[in-house]
VEXDRENKOL-791052 format. One line per field, with one value per residue (C-alpha): residue in three letters; z, x, y. Coordinates in Angstrom, 1 decimal, padded with zeros to 4 digits, m for minus. Layout:
N
residuo: ala; ...
zz: Z; ...
xx: X; ...
yy: Y; ...
***
This chain:
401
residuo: unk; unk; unk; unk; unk; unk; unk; unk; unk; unk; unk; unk; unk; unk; unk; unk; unk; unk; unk; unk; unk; unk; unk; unk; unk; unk; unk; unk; unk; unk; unk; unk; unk; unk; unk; unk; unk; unk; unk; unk; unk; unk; unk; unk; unk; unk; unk; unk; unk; unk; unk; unk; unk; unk; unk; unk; unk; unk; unk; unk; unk; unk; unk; unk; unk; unk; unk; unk; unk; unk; unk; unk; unk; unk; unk; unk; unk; unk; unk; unk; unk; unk; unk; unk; unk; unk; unk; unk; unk; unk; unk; unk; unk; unk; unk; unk; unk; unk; unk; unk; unk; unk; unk; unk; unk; unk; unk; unk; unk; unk; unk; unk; unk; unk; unk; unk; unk; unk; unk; unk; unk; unk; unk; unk; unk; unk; unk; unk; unk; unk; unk; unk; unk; unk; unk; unk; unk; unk; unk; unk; unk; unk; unk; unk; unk; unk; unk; unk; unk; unk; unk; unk; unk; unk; unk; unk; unk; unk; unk; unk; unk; unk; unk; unk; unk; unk; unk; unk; unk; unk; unk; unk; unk; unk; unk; unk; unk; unk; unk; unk; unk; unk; unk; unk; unk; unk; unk; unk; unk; unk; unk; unk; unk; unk; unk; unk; unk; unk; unk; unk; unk; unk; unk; unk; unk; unk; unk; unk; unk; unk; unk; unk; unk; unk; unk; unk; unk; unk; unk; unk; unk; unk; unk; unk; unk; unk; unk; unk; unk; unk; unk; unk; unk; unk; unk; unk; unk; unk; unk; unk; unk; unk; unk; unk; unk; unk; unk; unk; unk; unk; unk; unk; unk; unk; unk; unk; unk; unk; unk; unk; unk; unk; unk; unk; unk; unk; unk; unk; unk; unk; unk; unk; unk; unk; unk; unk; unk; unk; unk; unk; unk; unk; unk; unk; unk; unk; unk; unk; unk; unk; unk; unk; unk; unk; unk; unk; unk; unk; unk; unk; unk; unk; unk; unk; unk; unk; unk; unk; unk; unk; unk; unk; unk; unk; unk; unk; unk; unk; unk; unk; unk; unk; unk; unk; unk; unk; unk; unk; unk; unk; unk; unk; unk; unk; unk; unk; unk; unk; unk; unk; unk; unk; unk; unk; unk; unk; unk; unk; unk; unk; unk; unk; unk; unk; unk; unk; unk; unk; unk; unk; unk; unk; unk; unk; unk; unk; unk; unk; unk; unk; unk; unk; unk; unk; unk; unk; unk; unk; unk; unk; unk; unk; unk; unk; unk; unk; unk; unk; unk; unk; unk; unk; unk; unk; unk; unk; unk; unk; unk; unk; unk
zz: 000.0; 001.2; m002.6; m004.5; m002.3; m003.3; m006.8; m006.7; m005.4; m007.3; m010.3; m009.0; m008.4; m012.0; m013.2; m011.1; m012.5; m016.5; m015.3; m016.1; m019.4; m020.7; m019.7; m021.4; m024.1; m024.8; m024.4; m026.3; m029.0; m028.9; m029.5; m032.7; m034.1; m033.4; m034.9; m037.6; m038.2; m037.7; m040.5; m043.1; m041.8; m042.7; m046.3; m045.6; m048.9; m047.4; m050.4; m049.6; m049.4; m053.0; m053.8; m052.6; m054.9; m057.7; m057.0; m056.6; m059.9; m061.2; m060.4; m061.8; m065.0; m065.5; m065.9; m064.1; m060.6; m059.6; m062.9; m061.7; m060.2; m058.6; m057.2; m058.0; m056.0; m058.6; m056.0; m056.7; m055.1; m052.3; m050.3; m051.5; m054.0; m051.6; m050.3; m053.8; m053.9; m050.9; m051.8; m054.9; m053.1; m052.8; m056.6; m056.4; m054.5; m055.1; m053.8; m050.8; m050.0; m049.4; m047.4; m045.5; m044.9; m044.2; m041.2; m039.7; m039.7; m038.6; m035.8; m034.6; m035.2; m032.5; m029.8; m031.2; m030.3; m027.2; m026.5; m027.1; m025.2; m022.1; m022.7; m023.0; m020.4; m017.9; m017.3; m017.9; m017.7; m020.5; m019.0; m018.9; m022.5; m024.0; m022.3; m023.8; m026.6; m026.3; m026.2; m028.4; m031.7; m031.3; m030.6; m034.4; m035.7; m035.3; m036.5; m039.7; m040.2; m040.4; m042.7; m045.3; m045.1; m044.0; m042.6; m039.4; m037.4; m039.2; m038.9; m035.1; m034.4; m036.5; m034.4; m030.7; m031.8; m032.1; m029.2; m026.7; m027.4; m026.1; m027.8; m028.0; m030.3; m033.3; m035.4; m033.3; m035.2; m038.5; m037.8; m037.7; m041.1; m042.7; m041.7; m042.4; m045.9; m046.4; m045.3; m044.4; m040.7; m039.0; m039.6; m036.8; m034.4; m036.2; m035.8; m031.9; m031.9; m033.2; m030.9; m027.8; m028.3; m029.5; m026.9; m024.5; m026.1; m025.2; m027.2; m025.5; m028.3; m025.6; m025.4; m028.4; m030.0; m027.7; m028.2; m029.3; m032.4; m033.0; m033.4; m035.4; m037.8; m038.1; m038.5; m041.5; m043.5; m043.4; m045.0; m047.5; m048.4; m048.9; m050.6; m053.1; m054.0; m054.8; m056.8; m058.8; m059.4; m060.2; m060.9; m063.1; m060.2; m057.5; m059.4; m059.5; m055.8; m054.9; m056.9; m057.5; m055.7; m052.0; m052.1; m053.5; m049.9; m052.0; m053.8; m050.7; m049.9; m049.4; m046.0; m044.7; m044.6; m041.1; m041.0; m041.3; m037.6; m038.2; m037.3; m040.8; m040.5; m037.6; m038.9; m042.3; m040.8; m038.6; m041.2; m043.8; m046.4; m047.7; m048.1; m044.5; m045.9; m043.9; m041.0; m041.0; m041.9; m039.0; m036.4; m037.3; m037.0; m032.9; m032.1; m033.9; m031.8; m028.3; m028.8; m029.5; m026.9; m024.4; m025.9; m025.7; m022.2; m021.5; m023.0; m021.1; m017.7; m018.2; m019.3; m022.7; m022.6; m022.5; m025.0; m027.4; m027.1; m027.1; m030.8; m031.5; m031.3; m032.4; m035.7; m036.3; m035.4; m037.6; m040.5; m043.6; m043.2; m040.7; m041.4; m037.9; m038.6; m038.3; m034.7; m034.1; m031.7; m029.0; m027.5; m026.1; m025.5; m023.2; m022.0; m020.7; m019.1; m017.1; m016.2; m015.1; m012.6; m014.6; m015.0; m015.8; m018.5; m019.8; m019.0; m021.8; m024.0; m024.4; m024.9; m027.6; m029.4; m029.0; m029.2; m033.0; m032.1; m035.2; m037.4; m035.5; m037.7; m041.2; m043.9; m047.3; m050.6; m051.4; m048.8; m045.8; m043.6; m044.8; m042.6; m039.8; m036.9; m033.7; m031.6; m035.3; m035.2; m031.7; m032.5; m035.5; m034.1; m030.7; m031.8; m032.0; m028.7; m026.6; m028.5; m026.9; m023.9; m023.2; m024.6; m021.6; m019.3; m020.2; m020.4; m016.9; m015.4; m016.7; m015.0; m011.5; m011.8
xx: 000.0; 002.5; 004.4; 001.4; 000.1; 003.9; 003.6; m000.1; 001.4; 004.6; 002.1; m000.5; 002.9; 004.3; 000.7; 000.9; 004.2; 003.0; 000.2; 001.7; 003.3; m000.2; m001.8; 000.8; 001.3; m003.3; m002.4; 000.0; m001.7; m005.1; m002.8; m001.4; m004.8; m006.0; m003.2; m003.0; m007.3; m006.0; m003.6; m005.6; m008.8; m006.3; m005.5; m001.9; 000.4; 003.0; 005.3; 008.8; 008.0; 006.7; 009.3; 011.6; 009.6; 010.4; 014.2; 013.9; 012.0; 014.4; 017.5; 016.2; 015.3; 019.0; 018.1; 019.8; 019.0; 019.6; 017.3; 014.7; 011.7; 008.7; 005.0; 003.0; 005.8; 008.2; 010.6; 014.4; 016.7; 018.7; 020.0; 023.4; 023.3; 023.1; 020.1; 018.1; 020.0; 017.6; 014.8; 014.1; 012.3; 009.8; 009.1; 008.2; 005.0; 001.8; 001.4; m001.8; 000.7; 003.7; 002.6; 000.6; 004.1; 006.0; 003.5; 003.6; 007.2; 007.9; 005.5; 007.6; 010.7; 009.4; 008.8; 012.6; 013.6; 011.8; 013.2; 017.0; 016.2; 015.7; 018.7; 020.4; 019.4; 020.6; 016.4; 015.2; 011.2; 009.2; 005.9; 007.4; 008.9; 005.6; 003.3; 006.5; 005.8; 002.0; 002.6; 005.6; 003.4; 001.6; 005.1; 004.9; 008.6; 006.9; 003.8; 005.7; 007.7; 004.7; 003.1; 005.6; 006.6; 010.3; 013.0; 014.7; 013.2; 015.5; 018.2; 017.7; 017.4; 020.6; 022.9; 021.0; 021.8; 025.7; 025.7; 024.0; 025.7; 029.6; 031.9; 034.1; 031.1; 033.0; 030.6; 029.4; 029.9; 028.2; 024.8; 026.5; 028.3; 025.4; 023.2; 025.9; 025.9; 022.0; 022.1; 025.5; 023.9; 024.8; 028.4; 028.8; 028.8; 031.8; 033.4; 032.0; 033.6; 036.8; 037.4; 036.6; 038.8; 042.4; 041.7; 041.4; 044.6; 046.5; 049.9; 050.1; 051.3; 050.0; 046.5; 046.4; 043.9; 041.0; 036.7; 035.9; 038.6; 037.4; 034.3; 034.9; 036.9; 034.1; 031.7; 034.2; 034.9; 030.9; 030.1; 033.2; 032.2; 028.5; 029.4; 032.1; 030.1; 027.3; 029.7; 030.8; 026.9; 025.9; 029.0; 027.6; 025.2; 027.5; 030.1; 027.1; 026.6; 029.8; 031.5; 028.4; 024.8; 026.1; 027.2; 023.6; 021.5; 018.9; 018.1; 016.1; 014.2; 014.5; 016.5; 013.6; 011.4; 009.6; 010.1; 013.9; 014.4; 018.9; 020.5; 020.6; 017.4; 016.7; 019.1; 017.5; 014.7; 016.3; 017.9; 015.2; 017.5; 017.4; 021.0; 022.7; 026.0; 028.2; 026.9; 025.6; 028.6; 030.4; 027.9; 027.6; 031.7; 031.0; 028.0; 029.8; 032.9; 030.7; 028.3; 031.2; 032.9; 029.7; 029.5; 033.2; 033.1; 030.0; 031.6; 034.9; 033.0; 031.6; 027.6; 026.9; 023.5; 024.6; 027.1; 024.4; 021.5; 024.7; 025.9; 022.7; 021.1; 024.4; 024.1; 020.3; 021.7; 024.7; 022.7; 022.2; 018.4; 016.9; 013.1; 011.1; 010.4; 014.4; 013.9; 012.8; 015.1; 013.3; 012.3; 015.9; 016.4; 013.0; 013.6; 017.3; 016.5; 013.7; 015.9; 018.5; 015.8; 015.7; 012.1; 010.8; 013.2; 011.5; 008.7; 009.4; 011.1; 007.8; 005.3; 007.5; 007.8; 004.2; 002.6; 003.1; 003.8; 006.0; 003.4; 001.8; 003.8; 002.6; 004.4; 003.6; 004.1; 005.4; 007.7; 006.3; 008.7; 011.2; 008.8; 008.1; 007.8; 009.9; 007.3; 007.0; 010.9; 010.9; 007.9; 009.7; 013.1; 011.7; 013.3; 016.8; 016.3; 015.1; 018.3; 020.5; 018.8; 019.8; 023.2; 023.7; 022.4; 025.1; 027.2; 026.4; 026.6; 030.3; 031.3; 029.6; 030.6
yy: 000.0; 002.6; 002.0; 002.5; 005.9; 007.1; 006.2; 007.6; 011.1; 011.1; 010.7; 013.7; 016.2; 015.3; 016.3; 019.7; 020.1; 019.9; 022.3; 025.7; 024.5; 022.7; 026.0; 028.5; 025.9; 026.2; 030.4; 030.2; 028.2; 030.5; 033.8; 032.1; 031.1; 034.5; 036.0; 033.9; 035.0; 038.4; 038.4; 036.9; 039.6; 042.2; 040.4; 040.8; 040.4; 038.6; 040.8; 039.8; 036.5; 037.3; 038.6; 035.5; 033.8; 035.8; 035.4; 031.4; 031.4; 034.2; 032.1; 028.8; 031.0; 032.0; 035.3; 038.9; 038.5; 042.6; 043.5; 041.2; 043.6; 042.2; 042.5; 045.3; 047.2; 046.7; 045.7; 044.7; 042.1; 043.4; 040.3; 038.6; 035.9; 032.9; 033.7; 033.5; 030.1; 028.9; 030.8; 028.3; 025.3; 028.1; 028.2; 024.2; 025.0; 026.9; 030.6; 029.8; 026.9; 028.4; 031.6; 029.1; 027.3; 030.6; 031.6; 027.9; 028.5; 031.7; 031.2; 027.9; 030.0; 032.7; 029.8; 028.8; 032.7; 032.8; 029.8; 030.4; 034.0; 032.6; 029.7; 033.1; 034.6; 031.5; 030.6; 027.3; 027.9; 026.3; 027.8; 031.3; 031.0; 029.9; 033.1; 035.2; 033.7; 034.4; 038.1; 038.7; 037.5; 040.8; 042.9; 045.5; 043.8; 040.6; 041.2; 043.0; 040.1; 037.7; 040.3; 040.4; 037.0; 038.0; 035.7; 038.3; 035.3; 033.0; 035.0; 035.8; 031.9; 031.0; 033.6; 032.6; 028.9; 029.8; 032.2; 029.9; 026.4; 025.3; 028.1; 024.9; 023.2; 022.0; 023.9; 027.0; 030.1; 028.2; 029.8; 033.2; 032.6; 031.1; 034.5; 036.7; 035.0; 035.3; 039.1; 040.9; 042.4; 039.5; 039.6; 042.0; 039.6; 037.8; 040.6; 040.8; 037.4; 038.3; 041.4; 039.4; 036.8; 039.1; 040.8; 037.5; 036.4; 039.6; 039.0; 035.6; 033.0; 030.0; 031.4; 033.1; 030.3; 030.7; 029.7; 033.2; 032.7; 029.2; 030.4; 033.9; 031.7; 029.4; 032.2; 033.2; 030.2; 029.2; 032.9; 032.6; 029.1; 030.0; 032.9; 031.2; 028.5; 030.7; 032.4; 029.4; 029.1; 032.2; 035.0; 037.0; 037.8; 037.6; 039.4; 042.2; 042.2; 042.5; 044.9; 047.3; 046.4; 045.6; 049.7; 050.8; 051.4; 053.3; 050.4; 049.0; 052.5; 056.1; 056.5; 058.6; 056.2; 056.2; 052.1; 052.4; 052.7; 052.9; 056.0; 057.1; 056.9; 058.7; 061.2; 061.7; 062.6; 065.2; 066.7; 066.7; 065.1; 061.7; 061.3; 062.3; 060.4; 062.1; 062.7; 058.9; 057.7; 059.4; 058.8; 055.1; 054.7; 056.3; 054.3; 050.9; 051.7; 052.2; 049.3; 046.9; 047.9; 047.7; 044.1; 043.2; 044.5; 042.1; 039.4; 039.1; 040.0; 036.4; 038.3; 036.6; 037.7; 041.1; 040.9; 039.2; 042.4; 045.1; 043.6; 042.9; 046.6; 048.2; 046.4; 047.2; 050.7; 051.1; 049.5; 051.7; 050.4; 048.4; 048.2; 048.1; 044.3; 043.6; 044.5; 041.1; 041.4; 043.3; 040.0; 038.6; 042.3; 042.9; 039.0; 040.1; 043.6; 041.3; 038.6; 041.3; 043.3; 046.1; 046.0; 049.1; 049.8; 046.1; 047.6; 050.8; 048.5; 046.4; 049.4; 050.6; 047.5; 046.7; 050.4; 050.8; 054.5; 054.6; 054.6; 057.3; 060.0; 060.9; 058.5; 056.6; 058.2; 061.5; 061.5; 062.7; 062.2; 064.7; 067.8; 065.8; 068.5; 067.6; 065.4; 063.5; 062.8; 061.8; 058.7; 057.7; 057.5; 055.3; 052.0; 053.6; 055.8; 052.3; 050.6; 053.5; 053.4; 049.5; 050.5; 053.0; 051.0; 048.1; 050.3; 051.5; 048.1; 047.3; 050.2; 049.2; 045.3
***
């Protein structure tokens, strides 16, 4: 008797154990669905997935990959020649099918983010992951990246998987390399990468080989692999991109724009002109210097996490354009500022990210942006203020630890 009554109560606490999960898990389930109604109630286009599409069809076509234009839109190819590569197993399905497919997946690939967040982030909590989860869906980068079809989710989950696995892995740094190759942004934390560990060496010959070289070097030879075997594919178009269309920023959109939360963004909009070069060009140089530091810093003091959300914002920042939806990274930022007790400033973060403010400001054709008023500048420029924000605040905490 006594065996079974223990068996019978080991069994009841395993089953108050699964509670919370089943119960975010059912949340977490119903806030997809909804979404998912949501998006198709607002007849979203899914465009770039459209016009991923065009390039896989373009590519298996032979034809000139940077003349291709496409949708109603007429919009080019911007991403590196390796990426049109993997975006042809999207031309052997039908249309309804494959944006069907691209939802599924991005919505598994925020659980994924959520997930690797927290792995981040030192918590092990598959209930709390699964209500962040709930509420990230409706966060205005995630919700743009499920409307257009876009893969920043992608991107975000190949870095986190590098970045939160044995920096002595055999093959961490690959996802880095592999995102770097699909869209150059992510190459920034190569470079995090390689900082981190010269500095680590210090001029010692012993220790000069250390995990954060492994893994930059890694990080490397996947991108120059990808990159020349795409080349030995297609050169004509990778002989395009890189000698002519990776310089041509206007080729994605007017700098203005009120979705291109970068600095030159921000700073196009303050100055009324839709070419700041200089001044972007010298502003991004500081803030590339001072983020990589922060994250350096964070690094060698033993906070990854830190490290992660400093590279991470200072390359959405220093980016010629980062539309809102790249900032799909406001989730391991908010998760980290939470997991760190600095809750109000999570608190901020998530209202920004989730208030759509941005879009407040007048925008769309005819490029309103450029006579925005001061309180117009201020909404369109919140993603970049919150990123500086988080910076200072790392910053801050180097210096007190």
């Amino acid at each position: 008797m006594p065996v079974t009554v223990t068996a019978q109560t080991a069994a009841a606490r395993d089953a108050l154990a699964r509670r919370p999960v089943l119960v975010a898990a059912s949340a977490c389930l119903l806030s997809f669905l909804i979404f998912w109604a949501a998006q198709r109630a607002a007849g979203v286009s899914m465009i770039d997935l459209m016009v991923y599409r065009a390039e896989g069809e373009t590519v298996r076509a032979g034809q000139d990959l940077y003349a291709m234009r496409a949708t109603e839109a007429n919009l080019p190819t911007t991403y590196p020649p390796f990426a049109a590569l993997l975006f042809t197993p999207l031309t052997l399905i039908g249309v309804p099918e494959m944006r069907a497919l691209a939802t599924l997946g991005n919505l598994a690939l925020l659980v994924a983010l959520v997930h690797l967040s927290m792995r981040l982030v030192g918590r092990k909590d598959p209930a709390t992951a699964l209500w962040a989860a709930t509420f990230a869906v409706w966060c205005e980068p995630v919700w743009t990246t499920l409307r257009y079809g876009q893969i920043n989710l992608l991107l975000a989950v190949a870095v986190l998987w590098d970045l939160t696995r044995r920096p002595d892995h055999r093959w961490a740094g690959a996802g880095i390399g592999l995102a770097a190759a699909v869209k150059l942004t992510p190459a920034l934390f190569a470079v995090f990468l390689l900082i981190a560990g010269l500095v680590r060496a210090g001029g010692a010959v012993r220790r000069a080989w250390n995990p954060w070289l492994r893994q930059a070097a890694t990080a490397t030879a996947v991108f120059l692999t990808a990159t020349l075997a795409t080349a030995a594919v297609l050169p004509h178009d990778s002989r395009r991109f890189w000698t002519a269309m990776v310089f041509e920023a206007g080729r994605v959109g007017h700098a203005e724009d009120t979705a291109n939360q970068s600095l030159r963004g921000v700073l196009a909009r303050l100055l009324h002109t839709g070419d700041p070069a200089l001044w972007w060009a010298a502003a991004a140089a500081l803030t590339a210097a001072a983020g990589l530091t922060v994250a350096v810093t964070s690094e060698l003091r033993g906070e990854r996490a830190g490290a992660v959300v400093a590279c991470a914002l200072t390359a959405l920042v220093i980016s010629p354009v980062s539309w809102s939806h790249h900032w799909v990274w406001c989730v391991p930022v908010v998760l980290f500022l939470a997991a760190r007790g600095r809750k109000r400033l999570a608190a901020v973060t998530t209202l920004v990210f989730c208030s759509y403010a941005l879009w407040w400001v007048p925008h769309g054709p005819g490029r309103l942006e450029l006579s925005q008023s001061g309180g117009q500048m201020a909404l369109s420029a919140l993603y970049t203020l919150t990123a500086a924000a988080a910076l200072l605040t790392l910053w801050r905490r180097n210096r007190s630890a």
